[in-house]
C-alpha positions in Angstrom: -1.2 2.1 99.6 -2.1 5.2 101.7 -4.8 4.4 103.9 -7.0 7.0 106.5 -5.1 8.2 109.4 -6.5 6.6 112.7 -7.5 9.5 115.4 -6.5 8.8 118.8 -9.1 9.2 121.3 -9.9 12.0 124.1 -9.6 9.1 126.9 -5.9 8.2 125.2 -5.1 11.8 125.5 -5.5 11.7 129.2 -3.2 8.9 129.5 -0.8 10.2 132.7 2.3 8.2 132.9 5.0 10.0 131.4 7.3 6.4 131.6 5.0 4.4 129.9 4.8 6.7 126.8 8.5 7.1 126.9 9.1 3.5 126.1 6.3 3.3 123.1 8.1 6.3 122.1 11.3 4.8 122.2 9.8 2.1 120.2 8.1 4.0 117.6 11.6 6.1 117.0 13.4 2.8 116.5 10.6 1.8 114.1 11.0 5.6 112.2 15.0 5.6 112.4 14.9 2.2 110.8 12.8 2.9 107.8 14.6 6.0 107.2 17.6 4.6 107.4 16.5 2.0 104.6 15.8 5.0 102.3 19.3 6.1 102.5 21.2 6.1 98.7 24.1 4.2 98.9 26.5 6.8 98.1 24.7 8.4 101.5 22.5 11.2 100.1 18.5 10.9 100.5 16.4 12.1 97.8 12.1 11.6 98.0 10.1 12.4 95.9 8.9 16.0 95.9 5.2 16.7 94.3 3.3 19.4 92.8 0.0 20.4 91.0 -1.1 19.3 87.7 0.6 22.5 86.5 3.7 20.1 85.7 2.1 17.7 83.5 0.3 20.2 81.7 2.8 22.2 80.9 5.1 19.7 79.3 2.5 18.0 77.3 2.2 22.0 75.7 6.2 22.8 75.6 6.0 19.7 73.3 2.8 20.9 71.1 4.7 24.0 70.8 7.6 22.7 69.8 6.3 20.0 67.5 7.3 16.9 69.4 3.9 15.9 70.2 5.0 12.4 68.6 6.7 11.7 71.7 5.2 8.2 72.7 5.4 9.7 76.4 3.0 12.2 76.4 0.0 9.7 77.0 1.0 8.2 79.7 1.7 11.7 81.2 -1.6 12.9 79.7 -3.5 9.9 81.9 -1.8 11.3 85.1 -3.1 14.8 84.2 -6.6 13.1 83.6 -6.6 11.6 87.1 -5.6 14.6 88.6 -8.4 16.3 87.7 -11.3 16.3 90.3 -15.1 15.4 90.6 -16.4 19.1 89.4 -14.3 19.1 86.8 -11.4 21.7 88.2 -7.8 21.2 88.7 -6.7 23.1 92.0 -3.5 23.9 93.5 -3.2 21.1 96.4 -6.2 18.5 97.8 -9.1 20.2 99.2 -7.7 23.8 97.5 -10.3 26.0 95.5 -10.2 26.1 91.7 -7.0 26.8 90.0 -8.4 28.5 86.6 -5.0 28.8 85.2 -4.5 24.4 85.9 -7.8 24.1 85.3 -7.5 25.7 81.2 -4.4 24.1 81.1 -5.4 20.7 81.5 -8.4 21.0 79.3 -6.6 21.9 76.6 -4.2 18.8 76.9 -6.7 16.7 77.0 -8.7 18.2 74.1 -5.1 18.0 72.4 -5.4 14.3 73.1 -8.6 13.7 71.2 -10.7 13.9 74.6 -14.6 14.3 73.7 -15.4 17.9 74.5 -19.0 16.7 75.3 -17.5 13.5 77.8 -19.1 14.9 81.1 -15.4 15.3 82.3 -14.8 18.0 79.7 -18.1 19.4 80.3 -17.4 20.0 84.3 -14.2 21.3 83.3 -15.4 24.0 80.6 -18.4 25.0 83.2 -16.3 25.5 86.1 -14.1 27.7 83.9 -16.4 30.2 82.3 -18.0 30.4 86.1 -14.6 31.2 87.3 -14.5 34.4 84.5 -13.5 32.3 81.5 -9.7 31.5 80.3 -9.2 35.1 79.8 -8.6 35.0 83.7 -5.8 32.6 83.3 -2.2 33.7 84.5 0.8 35.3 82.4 2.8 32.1 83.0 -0.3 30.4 81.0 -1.0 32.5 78.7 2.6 32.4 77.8 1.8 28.6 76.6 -1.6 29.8 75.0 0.3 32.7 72.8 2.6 30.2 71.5 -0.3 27.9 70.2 -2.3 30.4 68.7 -5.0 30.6 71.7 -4.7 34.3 72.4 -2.7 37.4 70.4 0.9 38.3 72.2 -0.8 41.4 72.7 -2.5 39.5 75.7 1.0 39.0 76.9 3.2 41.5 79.4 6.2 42.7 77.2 9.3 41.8 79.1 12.1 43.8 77.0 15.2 42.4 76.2 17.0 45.6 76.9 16.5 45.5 80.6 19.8 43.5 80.8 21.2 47.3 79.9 20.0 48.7 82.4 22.3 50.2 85.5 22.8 48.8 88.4 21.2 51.8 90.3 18.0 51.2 88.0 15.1 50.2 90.3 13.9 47.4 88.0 17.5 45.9 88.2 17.5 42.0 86.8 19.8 41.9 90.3 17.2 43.0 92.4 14.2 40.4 91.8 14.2 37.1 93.1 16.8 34.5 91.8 13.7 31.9 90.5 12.1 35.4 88.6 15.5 36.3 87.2 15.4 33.1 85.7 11.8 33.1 84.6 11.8 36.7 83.1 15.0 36.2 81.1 13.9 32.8 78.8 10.3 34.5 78.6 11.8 37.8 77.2 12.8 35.9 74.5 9.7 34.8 73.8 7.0 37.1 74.3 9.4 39.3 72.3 10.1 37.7 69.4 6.5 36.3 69.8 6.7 32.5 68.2 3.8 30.9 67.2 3.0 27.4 66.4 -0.7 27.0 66.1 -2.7 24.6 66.5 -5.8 23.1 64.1 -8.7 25.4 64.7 -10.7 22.3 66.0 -8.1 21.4 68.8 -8.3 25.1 70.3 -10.6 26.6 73.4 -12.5 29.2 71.8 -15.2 27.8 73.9 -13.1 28.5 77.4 -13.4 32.4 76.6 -16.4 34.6 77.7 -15.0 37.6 76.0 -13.1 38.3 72.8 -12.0 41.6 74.2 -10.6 40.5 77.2 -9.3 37.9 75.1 -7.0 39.6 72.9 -6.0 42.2 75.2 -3.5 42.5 78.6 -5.7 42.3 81.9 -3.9 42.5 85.4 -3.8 39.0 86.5 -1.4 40.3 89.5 -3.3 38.5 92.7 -3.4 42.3 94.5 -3.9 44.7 91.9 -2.7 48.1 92.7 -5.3 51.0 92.6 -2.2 53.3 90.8 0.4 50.8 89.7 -1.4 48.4 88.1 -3.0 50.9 85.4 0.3 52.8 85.4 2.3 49.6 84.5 -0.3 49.1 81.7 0.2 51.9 80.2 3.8 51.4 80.4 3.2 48.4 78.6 1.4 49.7 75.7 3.9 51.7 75.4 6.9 48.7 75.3 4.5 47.0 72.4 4.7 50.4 70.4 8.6 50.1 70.7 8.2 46.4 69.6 6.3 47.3 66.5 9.2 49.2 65.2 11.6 46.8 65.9 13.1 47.5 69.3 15.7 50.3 70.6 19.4 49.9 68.9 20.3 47.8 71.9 18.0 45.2 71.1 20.3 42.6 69.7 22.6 42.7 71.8 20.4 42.7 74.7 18.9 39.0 72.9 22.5 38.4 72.9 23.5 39.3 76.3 20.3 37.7 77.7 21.9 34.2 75.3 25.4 34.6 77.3 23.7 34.7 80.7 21.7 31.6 80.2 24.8 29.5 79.2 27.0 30.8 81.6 24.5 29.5 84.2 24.0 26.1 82.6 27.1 25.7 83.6 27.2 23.5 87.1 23.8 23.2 87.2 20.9 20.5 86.4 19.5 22.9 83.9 18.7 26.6 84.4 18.4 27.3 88.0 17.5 23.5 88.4 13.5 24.7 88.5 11.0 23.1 85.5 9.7 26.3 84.6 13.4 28.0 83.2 14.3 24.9 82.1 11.0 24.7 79.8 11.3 28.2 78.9 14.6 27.6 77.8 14.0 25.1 75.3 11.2 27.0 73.8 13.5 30.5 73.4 16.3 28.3 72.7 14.5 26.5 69.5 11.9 28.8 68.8 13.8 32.6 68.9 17.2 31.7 68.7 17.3 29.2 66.1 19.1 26.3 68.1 18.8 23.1 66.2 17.1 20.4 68.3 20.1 18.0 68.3 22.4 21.2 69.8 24.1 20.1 72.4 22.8 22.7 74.6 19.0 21.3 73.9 19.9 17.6 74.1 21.1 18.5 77.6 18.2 20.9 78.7 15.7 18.1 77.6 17.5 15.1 79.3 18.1 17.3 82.6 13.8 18.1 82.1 13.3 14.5 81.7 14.8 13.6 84.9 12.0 14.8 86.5 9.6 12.0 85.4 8.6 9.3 87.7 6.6 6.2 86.1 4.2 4.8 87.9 4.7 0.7 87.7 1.5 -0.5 88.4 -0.6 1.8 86.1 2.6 3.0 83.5 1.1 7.0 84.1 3.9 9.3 84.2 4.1 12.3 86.4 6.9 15.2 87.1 8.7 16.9 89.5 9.1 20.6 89.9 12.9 20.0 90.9 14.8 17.7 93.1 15.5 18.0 96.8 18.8 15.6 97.3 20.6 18.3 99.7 17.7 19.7 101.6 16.4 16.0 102.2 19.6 14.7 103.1 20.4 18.0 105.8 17.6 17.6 106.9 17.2 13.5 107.6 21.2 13.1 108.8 20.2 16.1 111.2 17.0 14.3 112.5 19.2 11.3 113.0 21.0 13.1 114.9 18.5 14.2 117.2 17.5 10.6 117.8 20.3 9.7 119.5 21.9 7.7 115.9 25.9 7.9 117.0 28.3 9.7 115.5 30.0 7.3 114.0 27.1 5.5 112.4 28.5 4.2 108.7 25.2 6.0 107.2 26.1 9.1 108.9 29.4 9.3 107.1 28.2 8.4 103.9 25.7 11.7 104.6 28.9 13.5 105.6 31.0 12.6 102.9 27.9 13.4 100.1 27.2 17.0 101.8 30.8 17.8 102.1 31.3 17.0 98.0 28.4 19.3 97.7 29.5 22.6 99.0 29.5 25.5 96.7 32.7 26.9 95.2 32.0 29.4 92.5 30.7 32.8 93.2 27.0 33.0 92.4 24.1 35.9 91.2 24.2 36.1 95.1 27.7 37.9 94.8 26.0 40.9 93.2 24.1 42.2 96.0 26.6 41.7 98.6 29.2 45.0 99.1 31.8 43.2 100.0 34.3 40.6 98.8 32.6 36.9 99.9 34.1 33.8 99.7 31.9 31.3 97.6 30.2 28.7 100.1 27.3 27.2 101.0 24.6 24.6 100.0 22.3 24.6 97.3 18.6 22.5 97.2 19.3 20.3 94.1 21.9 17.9 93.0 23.6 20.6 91.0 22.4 24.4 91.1 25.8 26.0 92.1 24.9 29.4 91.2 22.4 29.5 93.5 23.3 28.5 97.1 20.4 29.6 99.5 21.1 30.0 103.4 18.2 27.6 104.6 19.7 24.5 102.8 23.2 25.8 104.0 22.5 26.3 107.8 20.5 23.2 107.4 23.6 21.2 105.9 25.9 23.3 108.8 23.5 21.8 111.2 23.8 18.3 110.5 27.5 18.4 109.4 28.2 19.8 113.0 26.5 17.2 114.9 27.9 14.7 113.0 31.3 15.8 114.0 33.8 15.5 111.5 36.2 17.9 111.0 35.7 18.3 106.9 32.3 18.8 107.7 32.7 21.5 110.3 35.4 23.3 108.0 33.3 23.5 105.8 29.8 24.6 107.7 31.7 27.3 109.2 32.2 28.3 106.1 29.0 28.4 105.2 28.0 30.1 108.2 30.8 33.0 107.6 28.5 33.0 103.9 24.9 33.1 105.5 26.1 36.2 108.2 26.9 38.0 104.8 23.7 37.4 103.6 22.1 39.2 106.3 19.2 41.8 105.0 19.8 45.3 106.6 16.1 44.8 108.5 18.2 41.7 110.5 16.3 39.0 108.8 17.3 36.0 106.1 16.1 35.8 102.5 16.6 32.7 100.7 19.0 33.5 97.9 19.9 37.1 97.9 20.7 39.6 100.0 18.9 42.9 99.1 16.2 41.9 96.3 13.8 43.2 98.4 11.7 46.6 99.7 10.8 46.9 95.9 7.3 46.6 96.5 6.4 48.2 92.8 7.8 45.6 91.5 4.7 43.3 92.6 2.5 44.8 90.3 4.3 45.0 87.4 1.6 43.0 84.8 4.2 39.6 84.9 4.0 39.3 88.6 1.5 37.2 89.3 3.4 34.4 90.6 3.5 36.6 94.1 7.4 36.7 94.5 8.5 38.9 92.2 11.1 39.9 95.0 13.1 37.7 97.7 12.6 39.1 101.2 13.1 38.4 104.7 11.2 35.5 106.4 10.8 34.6 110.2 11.4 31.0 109.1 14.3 31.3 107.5 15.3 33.8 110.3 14.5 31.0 112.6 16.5 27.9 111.2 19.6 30.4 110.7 19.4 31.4 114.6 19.0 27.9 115.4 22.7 27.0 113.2 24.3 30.2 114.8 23.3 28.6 118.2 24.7 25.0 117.3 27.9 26.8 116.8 28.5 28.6 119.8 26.5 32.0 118.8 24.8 33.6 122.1 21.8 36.0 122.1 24.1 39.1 122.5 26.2 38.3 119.0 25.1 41.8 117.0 24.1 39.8 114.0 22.0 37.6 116.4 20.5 40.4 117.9 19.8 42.3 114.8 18.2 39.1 114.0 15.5 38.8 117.0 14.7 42.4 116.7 13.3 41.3 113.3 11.6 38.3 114.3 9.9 39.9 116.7 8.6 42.9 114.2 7.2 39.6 112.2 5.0 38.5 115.0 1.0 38.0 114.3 -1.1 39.8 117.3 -2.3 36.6 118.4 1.5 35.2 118.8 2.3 33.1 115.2 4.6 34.0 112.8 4.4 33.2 109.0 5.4 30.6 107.2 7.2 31.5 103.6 8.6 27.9 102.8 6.3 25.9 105.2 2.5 25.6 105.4 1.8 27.9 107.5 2.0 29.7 110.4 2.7 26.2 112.4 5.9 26.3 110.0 7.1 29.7 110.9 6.2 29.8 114.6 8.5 26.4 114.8 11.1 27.9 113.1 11.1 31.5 114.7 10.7 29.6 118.6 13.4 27.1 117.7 16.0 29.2 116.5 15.7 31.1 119.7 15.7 28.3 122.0 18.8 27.0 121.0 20.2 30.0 121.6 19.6 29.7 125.1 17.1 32.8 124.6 14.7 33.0 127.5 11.7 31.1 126.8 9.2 32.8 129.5 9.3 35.9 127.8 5.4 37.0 127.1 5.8 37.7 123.9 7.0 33.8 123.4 4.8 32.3 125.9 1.5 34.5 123.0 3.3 32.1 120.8 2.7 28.9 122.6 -0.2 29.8 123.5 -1.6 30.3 120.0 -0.7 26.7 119.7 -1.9 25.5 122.3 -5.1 27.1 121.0 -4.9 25.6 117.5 -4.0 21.8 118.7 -6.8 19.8 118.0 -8.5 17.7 120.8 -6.0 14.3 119.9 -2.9 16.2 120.2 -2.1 16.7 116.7 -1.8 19.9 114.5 -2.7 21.0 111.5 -2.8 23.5 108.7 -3.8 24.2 105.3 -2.5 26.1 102.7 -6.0 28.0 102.5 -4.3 30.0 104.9 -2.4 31.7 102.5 -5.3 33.1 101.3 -7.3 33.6 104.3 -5.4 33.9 107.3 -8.1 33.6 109.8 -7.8 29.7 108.9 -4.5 29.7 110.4 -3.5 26.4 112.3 -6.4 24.9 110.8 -6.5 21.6 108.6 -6.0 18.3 108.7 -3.8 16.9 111.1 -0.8 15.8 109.2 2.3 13.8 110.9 5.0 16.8 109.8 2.9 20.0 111.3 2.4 18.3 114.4 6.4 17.5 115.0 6.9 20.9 114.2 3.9 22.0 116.7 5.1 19.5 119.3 9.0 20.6 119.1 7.7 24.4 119.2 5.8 23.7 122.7 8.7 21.8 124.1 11.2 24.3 123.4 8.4 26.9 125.2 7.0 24.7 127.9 9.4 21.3 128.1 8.9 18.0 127.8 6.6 17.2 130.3 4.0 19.3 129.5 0.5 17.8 128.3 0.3 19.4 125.1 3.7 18.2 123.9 3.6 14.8 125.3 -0.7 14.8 123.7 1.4 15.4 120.3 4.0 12.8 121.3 1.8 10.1 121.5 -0.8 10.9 118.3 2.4 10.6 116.6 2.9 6.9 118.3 -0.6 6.1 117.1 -1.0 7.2 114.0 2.5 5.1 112.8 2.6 2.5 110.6 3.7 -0.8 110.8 6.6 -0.1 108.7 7.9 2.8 111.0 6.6 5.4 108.7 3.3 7.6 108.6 0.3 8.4 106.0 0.6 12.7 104.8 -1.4 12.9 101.5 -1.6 17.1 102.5 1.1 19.3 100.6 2.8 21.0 103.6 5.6 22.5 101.6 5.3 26.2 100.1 6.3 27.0 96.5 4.4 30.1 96.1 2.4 31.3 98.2 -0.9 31.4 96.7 -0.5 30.0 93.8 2.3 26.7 94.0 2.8 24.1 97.1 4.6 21.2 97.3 4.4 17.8 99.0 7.8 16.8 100.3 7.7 12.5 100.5 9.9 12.8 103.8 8.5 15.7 105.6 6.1 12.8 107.3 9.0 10.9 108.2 12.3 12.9 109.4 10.0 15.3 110.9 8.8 13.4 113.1 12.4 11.1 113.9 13.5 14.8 114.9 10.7 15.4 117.5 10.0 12.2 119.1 13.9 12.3 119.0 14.2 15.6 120.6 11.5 14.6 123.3 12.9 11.3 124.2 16.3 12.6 124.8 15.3 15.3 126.9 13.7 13.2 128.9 17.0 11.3 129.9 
């Protein structure tokens, strides 16, 4: 059970001899490399469990409402998760110690009023307050009211049309299904479906939440729920949309049925080699409702049986209590990159069995079908690459690949390196014409309109450039031989640099926060043999040397997101500070204070078993509105930076 992290003291901080923390580090790394080891799958692939907000439980228990399989003798042990998940005032929120989320927070109400919960049990009373203070259910998102339309909550009118017909449109088109984010292509196809052939299975008038809604007119009609409304665009795209639900009232354009038919063709193609559409829970629930619901799929269809047994994969029982919760996905690839690499770094040899096993899963796990990423590029490219998930080969992404490259190369073997400079020959022709890496695409970017269209409020409509991304790939390009003068590389540091805060950080898109994306945008450099006195990198470290708290830890909540004059503030969490500690080596070396301050809170704060305590969710979903709690990041984080430190030392 997880217990409070210990704080080492000021007086341990001043603790001098370099020696004698280099053998309780040495120590502590056998202790870490040992219990990772242990969690090693026997086929060699590691695989944690990854953890989101209540959002996941909620939204299953309603998938089922709305399809009528509420029966399923599942849903209460899932519904007792959800009811432990919600907090002491009432709310559900996004991470621990986060602000409301109103959207969870409606959502998990109406579950547990759909399980016969008491609407006057104080629990349900804290929850119903705290949403009408909040502006009432009416301020819920489009993803949510999505679920709400289908039950009968609020009219479709409250919904953003998404019309079929934009899978017609030409590739020059500015709203180009190419040109959004690979997770919103997804999204936006399955809910198209929906919203357009607007299925409703209602529920009895005494289950509903008429009582969550401070306004009947805002109820029934389409607010802007974007989280930066637009002084021009967001009115403009609401008229645009009254104007779509004119065009839906007489039936659609003549393309419309074979728009539902094209958008039918391109979710089966991509079930193909894949865990479910794009391998993400929210596709693969809005696949089964569109599926059943709009095009008239018989549950027992093959293609449902599958979707429902990939969705169920997700679940994770609890044995001590029998609650079940869910995962947004699975992370067998980025895990395993990222803990054979770590190994790596701590000195593990070469030939370690557990390090072929890792070799020998990654290798069977390269990509060799051409992908949505294959649209945007203008050029012929070989398939290659690394996806995040046990199966998702349409949908490679360049930080699990360079990650994968990474470790395959230090491990050495000559499949692996074949194949990780193939995926390196992939990830240079992913590189965005501003020098940066995106995740999945090259291109679906420098669309901002696009992030006020009236379905955007998930906040990544589009898929751009990050410095952290950036970061990881310069630090691959540097493991194979790439110098600071390589044009790619140097279009590539321009970038990063344009991404610097004025006080020295950089953001973090896939990493809580700026701790994340400083690491990432320092590292890469570094092992490029880029020059590490520079002033610009030197604001950098000394940023972080400004935000490392008075043990020698770090870190960072994901309120930053939101208000980014928090940044590198939070609780000190076991992953932030090997990230904060491996940034201030690479700037300063080994031997400096700071690094070896962060060195030994690490060496305190271990457990027995060789691993640490990290309740905080220091993975990024969404910024602003989903995060994620990776189950290694407080482990193989740390193996990699007490690693790193240790060897440097000699």
């Amino acid at each position: 059970m997880d217990t409070a992290v210990p704080q080492a003291t000021d007086a341990e901080m001043t603790r001098p001899p370099t020696q004698g923390l280099k053998g309780r580090v040495k120590r502590g790394l056998d202790a870490a490399v040992g219990k990772l080891l242990s969690l090693q799958h026997g086929d060699g692939h590691w695989c944690a469990e990854l953890e989101g907000d209540s959002i996941l439980q909620s939204e299953y228990i309603l998938m089922k409402w709305i399809l009528g399989q509420e029966d399923d003798p599942r849903l209460p042990q899932i519904t007792a998760y959800l009811r432990r998940q919600q907090r002491a005032d009432g709310t559900w929120g996004q991470y621990p110690g986060s602000k409301i989320d109103i959207s969870a927070t409606v959502k998990g109400y109406f579950c547990l009023k759909l399980a016969g919960d008491d609407v006057r049990a104080p629990h349900m009373a804290r929850a119903r307050e705290a949403i009408l203070a909040a502006g009432g259910a009416e301020r819920c998102n489009t993803f949510s009211k999505f679920y709400l339309a289908c039950l009968g909550q609020v009219p479709y009118s409250a919904i953003p049309s998404i019309p079929p017909e934009i899978m017609k449109l030409p590739r020059w088109f500015y709203f180009h299904i190419d040109k959004v984010a690979s997770w919103t292509r997804a999204m936006i196809i399955t809910l198209s479906l929906v919203v357009t052939h607007r299925p409703v299975r209602a529920v009895p008038e005494r289950l509903g939440i008429d009582e969550l809604y401070r306004s009947e007119r805002d109820r029934n009609r389409l607010l802007p729920t974007v989280l930066d409304p637009h002084p021009f665009w967001t009115p403009v795209f609401g008229l645009i949309d009254r104007g779509l639900k004119l065009v839906d009232l007489m039936g659609g354009t003549p393309w419309r049925a074979s728009s539902v038919r094209a958008m039918e063709r391109w979710v089966l193609e991509r079930l193909e080699q894949s865990d479910g559409l794009g391998a993400i829970f929210p596709p693969m629930v809005y696949l089964q409702v569109a599926f059943q619901l709009v095009l008239g799929y018989d549950e027992d269809h093959p293609v449902l049986v599958e979707a429902r047994r990939q969705l169920d994969r997700f679940m994770l029982k609890d044995p001590e209590t029998g609650e079940i919760r869910l995962q947004p996905c699975f992370s067998p690839v980025w895990d395993t990159g990222i803990a054979a690499y770590a190994l790596t770094e701590a000195g593990l040899d070469q030939g370690h069995e557990g390090m072929g096993r890792a070799a020998d899963w990654l290798v069977a796990k390269e990509v060799t079908i051409k992908g949505d990423w294959a649209n945007n590029l203008p050029e012929d490219v070989p398939p290659a690459g690394w996806f995040f998930e046990y199966e998702n080969a349409w949908y490679p992404d360049c930080d699990d690949t360079v990650m994968v490259a990474m470790a395959l190369r230090r491990i050495g073997r000559r499949d692996g390196i074949d194949a990780a400079n193939r995926g390196i020959d992939w990830v240079l022709a992913m590189q965005n014409p501003d020098g940066g890496w995106a995740a999945f695409d090259r291109g679906a970017c420098n669309r901002s309109i696009l992030e006020y269209v009236p379905f955007a409020d998930h906040n990544a409509m589009q898929d751009p450039s990050c410095p952290d991304i950036t970061g990881r790939v310069l630090e691959c390009l540097g493991h194979h031989g790439f110098r600071a003068d390589h044009p790619a590389v140097l279009r590539a540091i321009a970038y990063i640099k344009t991404r610097q805060e004025p006080d020295g950080p950089f953001f973090g898109r896939w990493g809580v926060n700026y701790i994340y994306g400083t690491w990432q945008s320092i590292g890469g450099l570094d092992r490029l043999g880029y020059d590490m006195t520079l002033p610009w990198i030197r604001k950098a470290g000394e940023w972080l040397k400004s935000v490392q708290q008075s043990d020698g830890s770090f870190g960072e909540s994901a309120d930053t997101y939101e208000d980014p004059s928090l940044r590198g503030r939070g609780p000190s969490t076991a992953s932030q500070t090997a990230w904060g500690m491996m940034t201030l080596q690479a700037i300063y070396g080994p031997e400096d204070d700071a690094v070896k301050a962060a060195a030994r809170w690490l060496i305190e704060t271990q457990q027995s078993d060789g691993d640490w305590v990290e309740n905080e969710f220091t993975g990024t979903g969404f910024p602003r509105v989903f995060y994620l709690r990776y189950h290694l990041y407080r482990l193989y984080f740390p193996v990699m930076a007490l690693g790193r430190w240790h060897a440097a030392l000699g």
